[in-house]
N, CA, C and O atoms as a CHARMM CRD file, in Angstrom:
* protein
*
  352
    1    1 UNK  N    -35.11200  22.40300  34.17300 PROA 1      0.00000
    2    1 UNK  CA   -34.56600  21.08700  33.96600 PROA 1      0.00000
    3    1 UNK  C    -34.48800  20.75100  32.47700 PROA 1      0.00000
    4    1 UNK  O    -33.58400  20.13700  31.91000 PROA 1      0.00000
    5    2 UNK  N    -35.39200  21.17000  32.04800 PROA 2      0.00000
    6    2 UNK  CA   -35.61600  20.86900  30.23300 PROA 2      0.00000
    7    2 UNK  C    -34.49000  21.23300  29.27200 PROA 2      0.00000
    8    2 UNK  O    -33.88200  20.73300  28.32500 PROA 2      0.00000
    9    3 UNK  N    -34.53100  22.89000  30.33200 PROA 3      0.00000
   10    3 UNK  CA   -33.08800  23.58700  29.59500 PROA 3      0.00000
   11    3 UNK  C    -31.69800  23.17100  29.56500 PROA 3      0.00000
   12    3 UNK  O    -30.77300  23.56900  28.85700 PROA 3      0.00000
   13    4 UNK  N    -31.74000  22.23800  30.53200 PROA 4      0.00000
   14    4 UNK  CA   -30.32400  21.59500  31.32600 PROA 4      0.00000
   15    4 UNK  C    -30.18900  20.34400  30.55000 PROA 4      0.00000
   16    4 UNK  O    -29.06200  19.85000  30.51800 PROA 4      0.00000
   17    5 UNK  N    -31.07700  19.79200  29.96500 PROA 5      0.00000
   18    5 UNK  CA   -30.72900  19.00800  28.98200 PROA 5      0.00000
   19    5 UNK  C    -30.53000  19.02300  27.46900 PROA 5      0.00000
   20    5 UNK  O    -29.82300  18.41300  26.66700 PROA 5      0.00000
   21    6 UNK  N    -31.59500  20.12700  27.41500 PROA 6      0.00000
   22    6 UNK  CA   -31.09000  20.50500  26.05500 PROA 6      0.00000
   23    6 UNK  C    -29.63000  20.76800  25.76900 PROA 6      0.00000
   24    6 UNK  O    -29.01000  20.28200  24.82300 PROA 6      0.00000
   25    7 UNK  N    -28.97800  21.86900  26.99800 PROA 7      0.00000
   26    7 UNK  CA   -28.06100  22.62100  26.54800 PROA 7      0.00000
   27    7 UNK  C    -26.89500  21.26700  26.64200 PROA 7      0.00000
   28    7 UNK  O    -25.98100  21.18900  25.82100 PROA 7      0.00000
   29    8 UNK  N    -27.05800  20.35500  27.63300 PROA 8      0.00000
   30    8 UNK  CA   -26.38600  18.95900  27.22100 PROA 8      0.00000
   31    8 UNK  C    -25.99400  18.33800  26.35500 PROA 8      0.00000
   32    8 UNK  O    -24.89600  17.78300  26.33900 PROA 8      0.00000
   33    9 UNK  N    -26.83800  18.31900  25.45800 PROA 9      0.00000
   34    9 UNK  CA   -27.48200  17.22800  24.38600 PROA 9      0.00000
   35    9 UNK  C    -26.44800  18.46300  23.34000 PROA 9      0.00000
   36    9 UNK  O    -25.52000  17.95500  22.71100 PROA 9      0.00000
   37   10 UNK  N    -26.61700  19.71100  23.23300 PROA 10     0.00000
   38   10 UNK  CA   -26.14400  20.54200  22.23300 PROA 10     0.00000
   39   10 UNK  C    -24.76100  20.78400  22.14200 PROA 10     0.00000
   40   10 UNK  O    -24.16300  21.11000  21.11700 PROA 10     0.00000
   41   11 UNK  N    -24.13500  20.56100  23.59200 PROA 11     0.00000
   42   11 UNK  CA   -22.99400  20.72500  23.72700 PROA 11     0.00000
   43   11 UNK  C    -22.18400  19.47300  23.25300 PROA 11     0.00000
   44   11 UNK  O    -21.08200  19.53600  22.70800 PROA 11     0.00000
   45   12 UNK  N    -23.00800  18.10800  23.58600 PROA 12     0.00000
   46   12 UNK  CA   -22.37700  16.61700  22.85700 PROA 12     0.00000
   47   12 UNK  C    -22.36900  17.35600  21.71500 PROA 12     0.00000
   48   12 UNK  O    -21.32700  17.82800  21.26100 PROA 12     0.00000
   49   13 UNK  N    -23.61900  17.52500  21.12400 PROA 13     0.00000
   50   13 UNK  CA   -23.43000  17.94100  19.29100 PROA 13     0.00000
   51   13 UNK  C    -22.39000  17.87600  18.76900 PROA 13     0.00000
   52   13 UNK  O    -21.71800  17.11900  18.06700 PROA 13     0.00000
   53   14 UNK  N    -22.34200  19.50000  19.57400 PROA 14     0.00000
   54   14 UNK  CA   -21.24500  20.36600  18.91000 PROA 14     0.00000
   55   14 UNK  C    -19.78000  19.37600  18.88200 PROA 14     0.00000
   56   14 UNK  O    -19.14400  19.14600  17.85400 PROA 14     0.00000
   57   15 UNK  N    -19.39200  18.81600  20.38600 PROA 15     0.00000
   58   15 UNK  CA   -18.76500  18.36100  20.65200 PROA 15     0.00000
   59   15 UNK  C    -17.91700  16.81200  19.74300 PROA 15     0.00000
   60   15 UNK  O    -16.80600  16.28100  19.76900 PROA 15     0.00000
   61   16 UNK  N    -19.23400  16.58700  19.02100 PROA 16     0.00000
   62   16 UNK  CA   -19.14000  15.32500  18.36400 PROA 16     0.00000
   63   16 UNK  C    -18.75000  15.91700  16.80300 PROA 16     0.00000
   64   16 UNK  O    -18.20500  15.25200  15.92300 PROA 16     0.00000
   65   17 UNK  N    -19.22500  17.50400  16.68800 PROA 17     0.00000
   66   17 UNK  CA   -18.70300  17.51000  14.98500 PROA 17     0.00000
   67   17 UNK  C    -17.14800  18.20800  15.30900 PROA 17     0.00000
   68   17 UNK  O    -16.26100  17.84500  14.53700 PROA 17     0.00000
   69   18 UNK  N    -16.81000  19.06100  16.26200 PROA 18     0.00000
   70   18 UNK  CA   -15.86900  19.02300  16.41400 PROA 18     0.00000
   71   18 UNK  C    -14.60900  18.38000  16.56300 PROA 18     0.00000
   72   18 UNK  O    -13.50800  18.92800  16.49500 PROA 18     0.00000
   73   19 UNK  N    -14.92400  16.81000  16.83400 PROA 19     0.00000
   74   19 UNK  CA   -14.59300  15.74300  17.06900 PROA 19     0.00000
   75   19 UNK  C    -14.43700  15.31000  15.42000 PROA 19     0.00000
   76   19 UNK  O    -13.40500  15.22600  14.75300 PROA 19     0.00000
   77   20 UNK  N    -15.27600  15.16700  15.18400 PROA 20     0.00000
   78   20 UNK  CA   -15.29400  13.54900  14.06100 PROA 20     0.00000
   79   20 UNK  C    -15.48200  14.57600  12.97500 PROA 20     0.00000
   80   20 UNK  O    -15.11100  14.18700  11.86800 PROA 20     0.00000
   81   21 UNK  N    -16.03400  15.94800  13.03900 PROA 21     0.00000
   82   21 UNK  CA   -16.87200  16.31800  11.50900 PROA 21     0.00000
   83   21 UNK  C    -15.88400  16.87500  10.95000 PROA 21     0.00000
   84   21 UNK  O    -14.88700  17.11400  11.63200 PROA 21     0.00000
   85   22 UNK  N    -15.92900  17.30600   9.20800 PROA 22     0.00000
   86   22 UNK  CA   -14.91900  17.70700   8.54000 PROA 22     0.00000
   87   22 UNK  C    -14.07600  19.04000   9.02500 PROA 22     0.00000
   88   22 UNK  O    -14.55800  20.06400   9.50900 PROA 22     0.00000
   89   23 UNK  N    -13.08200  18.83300   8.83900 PROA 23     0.00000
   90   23 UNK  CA   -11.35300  19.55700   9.27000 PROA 23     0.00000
   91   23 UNK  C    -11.88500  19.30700  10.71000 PROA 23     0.00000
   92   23 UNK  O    -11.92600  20.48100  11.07700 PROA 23     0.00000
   93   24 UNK  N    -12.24100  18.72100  11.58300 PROA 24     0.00000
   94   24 UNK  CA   -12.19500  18.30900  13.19700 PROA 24     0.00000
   95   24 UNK  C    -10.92700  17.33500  13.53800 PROA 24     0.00000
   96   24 UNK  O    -10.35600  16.52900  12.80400 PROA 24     0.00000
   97   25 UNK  N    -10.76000  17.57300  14.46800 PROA 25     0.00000
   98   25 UNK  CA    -9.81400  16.99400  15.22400 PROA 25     0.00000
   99   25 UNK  C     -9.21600  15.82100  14.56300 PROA 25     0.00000
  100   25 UNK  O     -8.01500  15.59700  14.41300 PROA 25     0.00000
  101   26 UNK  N    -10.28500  15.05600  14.16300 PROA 26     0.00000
  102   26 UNK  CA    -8.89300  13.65900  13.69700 PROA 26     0.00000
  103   26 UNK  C     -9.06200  13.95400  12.44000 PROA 26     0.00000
  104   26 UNK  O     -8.37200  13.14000  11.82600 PROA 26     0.00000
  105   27 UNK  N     -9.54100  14.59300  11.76300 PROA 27     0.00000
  106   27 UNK  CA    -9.23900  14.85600  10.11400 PROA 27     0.00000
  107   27 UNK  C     -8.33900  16.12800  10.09900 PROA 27     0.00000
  108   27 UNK  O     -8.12100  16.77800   9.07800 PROA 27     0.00000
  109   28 UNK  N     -7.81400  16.43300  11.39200 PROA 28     0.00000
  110   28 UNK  CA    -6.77700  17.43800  11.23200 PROA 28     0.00000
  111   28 UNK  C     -5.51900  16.63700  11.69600 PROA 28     0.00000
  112   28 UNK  O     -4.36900  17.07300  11.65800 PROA 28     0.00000
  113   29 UNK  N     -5.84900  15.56300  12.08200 PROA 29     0.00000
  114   29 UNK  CA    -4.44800  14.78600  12.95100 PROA 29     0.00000
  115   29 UNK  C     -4.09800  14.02900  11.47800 PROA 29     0.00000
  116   29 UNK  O     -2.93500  13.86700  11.10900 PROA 29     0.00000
  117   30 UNK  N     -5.64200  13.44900  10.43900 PROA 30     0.00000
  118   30 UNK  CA    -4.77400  12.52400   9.41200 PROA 30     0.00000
  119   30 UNK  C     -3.85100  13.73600   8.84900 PROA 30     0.00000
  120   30 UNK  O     -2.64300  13.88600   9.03000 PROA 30     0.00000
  121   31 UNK  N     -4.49600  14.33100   8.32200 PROA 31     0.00000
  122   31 UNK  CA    -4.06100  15.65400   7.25500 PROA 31     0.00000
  123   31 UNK  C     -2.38200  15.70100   7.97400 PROA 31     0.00000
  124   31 UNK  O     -1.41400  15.15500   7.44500 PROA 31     0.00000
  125   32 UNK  N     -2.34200  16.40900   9.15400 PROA 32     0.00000
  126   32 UNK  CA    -0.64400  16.35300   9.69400 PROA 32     0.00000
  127   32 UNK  C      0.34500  15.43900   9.03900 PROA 32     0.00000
  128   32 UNK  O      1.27700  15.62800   8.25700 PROA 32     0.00000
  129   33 UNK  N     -0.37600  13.96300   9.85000 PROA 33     0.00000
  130   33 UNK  CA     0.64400  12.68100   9.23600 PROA 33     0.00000
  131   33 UNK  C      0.64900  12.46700   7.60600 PROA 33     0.00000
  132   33 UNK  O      1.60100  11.94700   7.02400 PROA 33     0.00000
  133   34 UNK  N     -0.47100  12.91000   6.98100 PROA 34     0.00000
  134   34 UNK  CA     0.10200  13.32200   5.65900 PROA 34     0.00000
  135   34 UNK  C      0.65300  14.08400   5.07400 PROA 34     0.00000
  136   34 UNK  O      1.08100  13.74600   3.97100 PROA 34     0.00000
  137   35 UNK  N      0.83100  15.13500   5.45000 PROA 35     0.00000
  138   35 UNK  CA     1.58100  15.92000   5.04200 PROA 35     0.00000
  139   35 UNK  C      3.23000  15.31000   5.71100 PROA 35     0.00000
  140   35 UNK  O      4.28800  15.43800   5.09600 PROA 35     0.00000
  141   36 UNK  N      3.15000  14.93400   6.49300 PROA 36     0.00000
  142   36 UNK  CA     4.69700  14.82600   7.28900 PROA 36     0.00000
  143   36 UNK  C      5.16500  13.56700   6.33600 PROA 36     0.00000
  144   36 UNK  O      6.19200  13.74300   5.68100 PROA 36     0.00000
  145   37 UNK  N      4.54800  12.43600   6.22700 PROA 37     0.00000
  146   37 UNK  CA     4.39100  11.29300   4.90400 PROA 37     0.00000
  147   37 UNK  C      5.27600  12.07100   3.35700 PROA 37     0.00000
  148   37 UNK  O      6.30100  11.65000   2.82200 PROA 37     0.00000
  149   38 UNK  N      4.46900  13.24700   2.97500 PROA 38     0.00000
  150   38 UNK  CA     4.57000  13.78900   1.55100 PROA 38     0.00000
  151   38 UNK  C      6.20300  14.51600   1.83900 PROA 38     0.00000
  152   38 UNK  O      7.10500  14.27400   1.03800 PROA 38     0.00000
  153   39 UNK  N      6.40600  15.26900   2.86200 PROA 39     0.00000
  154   39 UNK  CA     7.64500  15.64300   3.48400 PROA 39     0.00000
  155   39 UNK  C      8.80000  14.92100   3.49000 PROA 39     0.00000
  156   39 UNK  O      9.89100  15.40400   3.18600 PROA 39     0.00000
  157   40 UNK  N      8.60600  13.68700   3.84900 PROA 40     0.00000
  158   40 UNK  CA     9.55700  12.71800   4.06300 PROA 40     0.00000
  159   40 UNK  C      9.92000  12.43300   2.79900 PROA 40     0.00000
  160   40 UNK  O     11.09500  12.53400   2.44600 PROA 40     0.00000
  161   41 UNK  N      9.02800  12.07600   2.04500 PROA 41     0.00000
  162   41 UNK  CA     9.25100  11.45300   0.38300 PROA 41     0.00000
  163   41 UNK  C      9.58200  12.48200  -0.20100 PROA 41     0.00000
  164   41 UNK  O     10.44700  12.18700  -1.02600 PROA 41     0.00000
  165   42 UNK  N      9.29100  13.83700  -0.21900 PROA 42     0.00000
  166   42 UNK  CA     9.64300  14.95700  -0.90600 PROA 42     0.00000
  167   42 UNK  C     12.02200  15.16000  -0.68700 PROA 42     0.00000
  168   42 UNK  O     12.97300  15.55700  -1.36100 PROA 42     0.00000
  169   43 UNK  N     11.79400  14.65500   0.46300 PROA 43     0.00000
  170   43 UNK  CA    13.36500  14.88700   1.14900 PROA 43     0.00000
  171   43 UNK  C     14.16200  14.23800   0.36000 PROA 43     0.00000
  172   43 UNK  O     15.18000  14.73000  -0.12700 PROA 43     0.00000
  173   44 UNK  N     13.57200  12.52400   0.07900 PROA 44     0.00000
  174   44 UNK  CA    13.99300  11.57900  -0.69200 PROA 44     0.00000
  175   44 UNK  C     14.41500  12.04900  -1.85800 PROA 44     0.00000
  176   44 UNK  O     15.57300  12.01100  -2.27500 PROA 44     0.00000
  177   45 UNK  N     13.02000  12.71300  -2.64900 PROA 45     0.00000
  178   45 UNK  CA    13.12800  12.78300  -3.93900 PROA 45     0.00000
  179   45 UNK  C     14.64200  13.95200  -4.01800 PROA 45     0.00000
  180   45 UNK  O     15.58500  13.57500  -4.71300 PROA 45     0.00000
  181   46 UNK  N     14.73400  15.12600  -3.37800 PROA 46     0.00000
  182   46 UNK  CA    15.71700  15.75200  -3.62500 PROA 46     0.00000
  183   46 UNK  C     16.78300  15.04400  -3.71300 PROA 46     0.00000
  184   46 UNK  O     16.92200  14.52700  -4.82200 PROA 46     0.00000
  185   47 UNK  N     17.72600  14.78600  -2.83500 PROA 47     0.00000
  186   47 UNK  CA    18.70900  13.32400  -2.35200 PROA 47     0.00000
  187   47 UNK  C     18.95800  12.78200  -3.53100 PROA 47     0.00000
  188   47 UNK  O     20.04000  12.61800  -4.09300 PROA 47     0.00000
  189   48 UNK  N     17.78900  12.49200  -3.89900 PROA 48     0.00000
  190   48 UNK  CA    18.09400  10.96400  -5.00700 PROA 48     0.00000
  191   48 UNK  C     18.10000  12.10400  -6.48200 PROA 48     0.00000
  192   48 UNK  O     18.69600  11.58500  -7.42600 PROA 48     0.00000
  193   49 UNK  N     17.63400  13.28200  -6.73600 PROA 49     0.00000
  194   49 UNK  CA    17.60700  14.35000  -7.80300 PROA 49     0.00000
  195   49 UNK  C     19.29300  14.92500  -7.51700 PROA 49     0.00000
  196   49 UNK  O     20.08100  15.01500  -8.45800 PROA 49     0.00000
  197   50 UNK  N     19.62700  15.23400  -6.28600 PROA 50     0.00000
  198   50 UNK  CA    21.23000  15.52600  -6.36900 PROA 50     0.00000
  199   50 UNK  C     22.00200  14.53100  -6.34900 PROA 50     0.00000
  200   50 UNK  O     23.03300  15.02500  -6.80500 PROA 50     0.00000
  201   51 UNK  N     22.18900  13.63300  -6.16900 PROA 51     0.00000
  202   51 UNK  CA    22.64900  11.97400  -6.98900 PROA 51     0.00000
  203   51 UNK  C     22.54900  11.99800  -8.42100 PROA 51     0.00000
  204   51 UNK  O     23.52500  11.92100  -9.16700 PROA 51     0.00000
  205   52 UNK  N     21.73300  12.07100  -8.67800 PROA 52     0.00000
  206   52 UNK  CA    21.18800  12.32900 -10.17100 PROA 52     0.00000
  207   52 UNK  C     22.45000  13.44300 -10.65500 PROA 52     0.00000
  208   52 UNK  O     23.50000  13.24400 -11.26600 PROA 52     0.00000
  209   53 UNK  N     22.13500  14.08100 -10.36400 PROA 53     0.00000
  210   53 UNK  CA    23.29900  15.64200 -10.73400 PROA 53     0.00000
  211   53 UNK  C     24.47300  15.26800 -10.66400 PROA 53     0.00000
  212   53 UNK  O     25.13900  15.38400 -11.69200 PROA 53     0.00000
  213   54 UNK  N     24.95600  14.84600  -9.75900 PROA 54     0.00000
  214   54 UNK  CA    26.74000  14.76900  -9.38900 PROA 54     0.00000
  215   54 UNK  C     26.76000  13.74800 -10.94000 PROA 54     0.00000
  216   54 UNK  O     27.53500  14.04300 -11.85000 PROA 54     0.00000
  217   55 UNK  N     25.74900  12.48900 -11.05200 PROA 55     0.00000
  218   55 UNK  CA    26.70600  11.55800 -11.94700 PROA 55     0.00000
  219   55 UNK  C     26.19200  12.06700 -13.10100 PROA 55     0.00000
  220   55 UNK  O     26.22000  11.07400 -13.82800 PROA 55     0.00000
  221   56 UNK  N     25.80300  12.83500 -13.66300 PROA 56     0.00000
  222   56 UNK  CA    25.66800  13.68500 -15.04500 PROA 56     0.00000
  223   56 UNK  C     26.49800  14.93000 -15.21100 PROA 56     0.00000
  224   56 UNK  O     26.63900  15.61900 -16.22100 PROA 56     0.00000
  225   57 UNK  N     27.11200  15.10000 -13.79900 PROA 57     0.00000
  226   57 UNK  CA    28.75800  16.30000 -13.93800 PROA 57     0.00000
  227   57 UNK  C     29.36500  15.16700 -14.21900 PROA 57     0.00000
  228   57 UNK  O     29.85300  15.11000 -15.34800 PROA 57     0.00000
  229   58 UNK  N     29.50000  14.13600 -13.45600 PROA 58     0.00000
  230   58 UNK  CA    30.69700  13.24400 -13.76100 PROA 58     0.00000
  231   58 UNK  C     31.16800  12.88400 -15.09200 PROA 58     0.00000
  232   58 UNK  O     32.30300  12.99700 -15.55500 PROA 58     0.00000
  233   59 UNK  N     29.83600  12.31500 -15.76600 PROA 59     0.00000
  234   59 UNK  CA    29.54300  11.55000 -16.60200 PROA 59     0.00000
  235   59 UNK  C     29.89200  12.57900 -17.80000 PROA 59     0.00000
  236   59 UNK  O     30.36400  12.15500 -18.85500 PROA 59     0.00000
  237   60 UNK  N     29.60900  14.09300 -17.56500 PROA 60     0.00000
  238   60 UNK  CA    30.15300  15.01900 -18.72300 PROA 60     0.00000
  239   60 UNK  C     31.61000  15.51000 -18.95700 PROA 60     0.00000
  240   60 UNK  O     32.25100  15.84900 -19.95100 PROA 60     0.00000
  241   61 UNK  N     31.86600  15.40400 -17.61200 PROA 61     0.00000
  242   61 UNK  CA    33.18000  16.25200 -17.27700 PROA 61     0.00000
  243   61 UNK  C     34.54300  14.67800 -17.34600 PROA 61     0.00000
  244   61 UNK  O     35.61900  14.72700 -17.94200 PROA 61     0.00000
  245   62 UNK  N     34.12300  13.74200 -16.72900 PROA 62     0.00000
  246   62 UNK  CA    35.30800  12.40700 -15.97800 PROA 62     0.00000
  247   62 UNK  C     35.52000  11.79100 -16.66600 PROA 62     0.00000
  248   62 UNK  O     35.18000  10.70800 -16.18900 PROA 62     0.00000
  249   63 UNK  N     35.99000  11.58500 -17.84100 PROA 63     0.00000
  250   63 UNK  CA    36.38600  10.61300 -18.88000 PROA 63     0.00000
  251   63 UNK  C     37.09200   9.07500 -17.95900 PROA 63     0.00000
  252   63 UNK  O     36.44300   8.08900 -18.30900 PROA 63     0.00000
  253   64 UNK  N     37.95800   8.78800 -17.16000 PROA 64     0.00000
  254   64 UNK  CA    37.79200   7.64800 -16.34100 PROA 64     0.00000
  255   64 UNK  C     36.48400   7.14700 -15.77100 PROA 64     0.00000
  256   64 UNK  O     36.19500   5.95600 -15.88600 PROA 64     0.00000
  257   65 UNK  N     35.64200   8.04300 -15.13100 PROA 65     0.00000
  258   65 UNK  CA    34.54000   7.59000 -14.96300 PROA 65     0.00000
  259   65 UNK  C     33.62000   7.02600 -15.70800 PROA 65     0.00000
  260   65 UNK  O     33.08500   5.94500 -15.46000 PROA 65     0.00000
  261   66 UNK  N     33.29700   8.06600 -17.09500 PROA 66     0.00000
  262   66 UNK  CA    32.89300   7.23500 -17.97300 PROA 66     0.00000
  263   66 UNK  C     33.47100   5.51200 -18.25700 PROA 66     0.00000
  264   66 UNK  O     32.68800   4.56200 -18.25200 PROA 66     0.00000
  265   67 UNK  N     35.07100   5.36200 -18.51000 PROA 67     0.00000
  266   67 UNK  CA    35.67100   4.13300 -18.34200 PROA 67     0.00000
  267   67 UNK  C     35.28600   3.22300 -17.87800 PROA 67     0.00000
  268   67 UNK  O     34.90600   2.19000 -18.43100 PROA 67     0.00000
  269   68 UNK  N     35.34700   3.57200 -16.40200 PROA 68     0.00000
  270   68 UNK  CA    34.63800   2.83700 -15.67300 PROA 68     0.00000
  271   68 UNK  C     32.89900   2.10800 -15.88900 PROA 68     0.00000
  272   68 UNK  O     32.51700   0.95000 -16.05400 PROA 68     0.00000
  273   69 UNK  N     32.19100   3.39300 -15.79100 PROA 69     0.00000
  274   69 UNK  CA    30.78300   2.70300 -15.90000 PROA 69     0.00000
  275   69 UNK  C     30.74700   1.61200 -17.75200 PROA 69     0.00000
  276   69 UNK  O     30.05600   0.63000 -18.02500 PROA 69     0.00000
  277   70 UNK  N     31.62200   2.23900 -18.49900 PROA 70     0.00000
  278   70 UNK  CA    30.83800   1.42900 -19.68100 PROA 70     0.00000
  279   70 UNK  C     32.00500  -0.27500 -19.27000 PROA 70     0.00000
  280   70 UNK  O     31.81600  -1.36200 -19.81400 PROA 70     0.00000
  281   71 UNK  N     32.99000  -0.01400 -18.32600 PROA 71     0.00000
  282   71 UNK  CA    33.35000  -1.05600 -18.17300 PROA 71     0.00000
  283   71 UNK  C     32.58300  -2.20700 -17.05600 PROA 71     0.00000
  284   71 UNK  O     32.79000  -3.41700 -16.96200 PROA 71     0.00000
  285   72 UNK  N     32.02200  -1.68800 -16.59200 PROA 72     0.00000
  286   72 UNK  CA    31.15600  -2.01800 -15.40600 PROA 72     0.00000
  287   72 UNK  C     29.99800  -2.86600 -15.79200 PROA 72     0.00000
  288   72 UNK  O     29.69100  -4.05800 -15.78000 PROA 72     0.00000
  289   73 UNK  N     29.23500  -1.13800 -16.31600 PROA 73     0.00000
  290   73 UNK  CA    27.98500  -1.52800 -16.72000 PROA 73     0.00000
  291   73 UNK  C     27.46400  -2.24400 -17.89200 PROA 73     0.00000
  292   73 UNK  O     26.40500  -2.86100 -18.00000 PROA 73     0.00000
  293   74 UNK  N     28.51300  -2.02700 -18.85400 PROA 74     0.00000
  294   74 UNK  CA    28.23600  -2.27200 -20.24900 PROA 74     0.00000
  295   74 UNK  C     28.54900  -3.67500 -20.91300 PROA 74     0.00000
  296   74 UNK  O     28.04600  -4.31500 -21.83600 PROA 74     0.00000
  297   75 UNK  N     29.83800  -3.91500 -19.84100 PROA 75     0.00000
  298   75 UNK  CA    30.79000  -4.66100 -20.16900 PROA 75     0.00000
  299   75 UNK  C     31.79300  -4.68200 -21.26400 PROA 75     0.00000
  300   75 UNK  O     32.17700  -5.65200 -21.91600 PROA 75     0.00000
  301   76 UNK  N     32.05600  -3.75400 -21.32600 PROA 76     0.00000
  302   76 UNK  CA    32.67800  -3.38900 -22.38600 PROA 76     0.00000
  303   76 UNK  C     34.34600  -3.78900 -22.42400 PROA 76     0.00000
  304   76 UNK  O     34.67600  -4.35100 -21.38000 PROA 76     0.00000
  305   77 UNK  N     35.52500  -3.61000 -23.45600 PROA 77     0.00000
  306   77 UNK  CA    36.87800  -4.07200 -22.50100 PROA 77     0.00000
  307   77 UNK  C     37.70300  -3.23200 -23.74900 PROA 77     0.00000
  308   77 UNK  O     37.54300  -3.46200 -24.94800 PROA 77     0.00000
  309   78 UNK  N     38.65600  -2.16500 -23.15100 PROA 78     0.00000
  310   78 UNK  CA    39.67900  -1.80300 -23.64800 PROA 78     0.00000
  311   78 UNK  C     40.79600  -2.80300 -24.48100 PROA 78     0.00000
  312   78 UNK  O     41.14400  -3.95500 -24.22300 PROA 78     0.00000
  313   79 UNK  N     41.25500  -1.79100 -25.69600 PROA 79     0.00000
  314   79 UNK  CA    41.61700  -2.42700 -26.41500 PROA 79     0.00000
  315   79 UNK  C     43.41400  -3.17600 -25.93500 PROA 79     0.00000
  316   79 UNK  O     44.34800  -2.47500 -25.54500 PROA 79     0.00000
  317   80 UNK  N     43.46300  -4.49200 -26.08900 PROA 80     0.00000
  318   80 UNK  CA    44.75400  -5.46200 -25.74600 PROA 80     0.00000
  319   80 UNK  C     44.20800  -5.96200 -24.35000 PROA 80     0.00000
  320   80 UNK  O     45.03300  -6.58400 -23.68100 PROA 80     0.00000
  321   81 UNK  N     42.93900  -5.79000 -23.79500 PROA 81     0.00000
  322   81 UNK  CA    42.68100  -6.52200 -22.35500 PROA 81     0.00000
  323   81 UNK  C     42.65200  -8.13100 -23.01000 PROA 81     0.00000
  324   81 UNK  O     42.37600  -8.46000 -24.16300 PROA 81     0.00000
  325   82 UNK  N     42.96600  -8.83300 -22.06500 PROA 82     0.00000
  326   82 UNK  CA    42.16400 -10.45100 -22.31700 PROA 82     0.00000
  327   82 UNK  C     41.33000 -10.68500 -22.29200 PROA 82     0.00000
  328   82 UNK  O     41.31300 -10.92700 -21.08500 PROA 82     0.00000
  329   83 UNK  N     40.02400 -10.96000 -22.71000 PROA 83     0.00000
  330   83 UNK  CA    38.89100 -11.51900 -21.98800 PROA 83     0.00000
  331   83 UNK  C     38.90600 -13.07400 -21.47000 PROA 83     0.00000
  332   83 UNK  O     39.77000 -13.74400 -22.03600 PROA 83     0.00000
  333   84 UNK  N     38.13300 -13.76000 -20.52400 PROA 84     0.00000
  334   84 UNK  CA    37.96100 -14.64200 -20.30500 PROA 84     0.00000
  335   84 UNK  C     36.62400 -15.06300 -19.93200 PROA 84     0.00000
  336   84 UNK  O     36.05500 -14.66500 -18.91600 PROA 84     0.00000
  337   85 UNK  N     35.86600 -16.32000 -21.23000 PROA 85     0.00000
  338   85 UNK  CA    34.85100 -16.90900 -21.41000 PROA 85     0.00000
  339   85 UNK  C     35.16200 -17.94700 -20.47000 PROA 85     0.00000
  340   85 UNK  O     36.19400 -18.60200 -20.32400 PROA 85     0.00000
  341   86 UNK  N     34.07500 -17.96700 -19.86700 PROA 86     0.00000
  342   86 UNK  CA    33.45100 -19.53300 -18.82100 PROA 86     0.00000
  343   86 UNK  C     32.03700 -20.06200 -19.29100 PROA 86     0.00000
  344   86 UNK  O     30.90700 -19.58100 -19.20700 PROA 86     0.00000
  345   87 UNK  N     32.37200 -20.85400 -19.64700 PROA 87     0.00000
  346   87 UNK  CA    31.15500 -21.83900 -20.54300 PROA 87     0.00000
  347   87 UNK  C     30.34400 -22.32300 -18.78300 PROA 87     0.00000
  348   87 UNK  O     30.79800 -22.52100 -17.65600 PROA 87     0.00000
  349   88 UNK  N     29.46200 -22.33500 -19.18500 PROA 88     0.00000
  350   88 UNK  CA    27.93800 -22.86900 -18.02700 PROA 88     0.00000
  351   88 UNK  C     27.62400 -24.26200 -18.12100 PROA 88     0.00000
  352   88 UNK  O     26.70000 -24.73200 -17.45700 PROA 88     0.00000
């Protein structure tokens, strides 16, 4: 009978570091969703790094494009455009 509890009691043990103790079961389930987390953002970062690329071909190669953004962004205005000021 003694033995029948011991081997009980040893098998929770085990059962409990397997469970909870380091690389066990749920420190292998966080680890997954982090890594799948770092994955996702890693996907992003490419995406947004080949975005990056296309408008630095553009930007070397597209002389309209350039046009565009310093007209856009810069505000800039080709020479004989009108401008038009609106006072606030």
């Amino acid at each position: 009978m003694k033995l029948g509890k011991c081997l009980i009691a040893f098998v929770l043990f085990i059962g409990f570091f397997i469970t909870f103790g380091k690389r066990g079961l749920i420190d292998s389930y966080t680890m997954k969703e982090r890594v799948h987390a770092l994955r996702e953002y890693n996907q992003q970062l490419v995406l947004q790094n080949n975005a990056l690329k296309e408008d630095i071909l553009l930007l070397r190669n597209d002389l309209p494009y350039v046009e565009t953004i310093a007209r856009n962004e810069l505000g800039m205005v080709r020479k004989g455009d009108i401008v038009y000021r609106f006072s606030r």
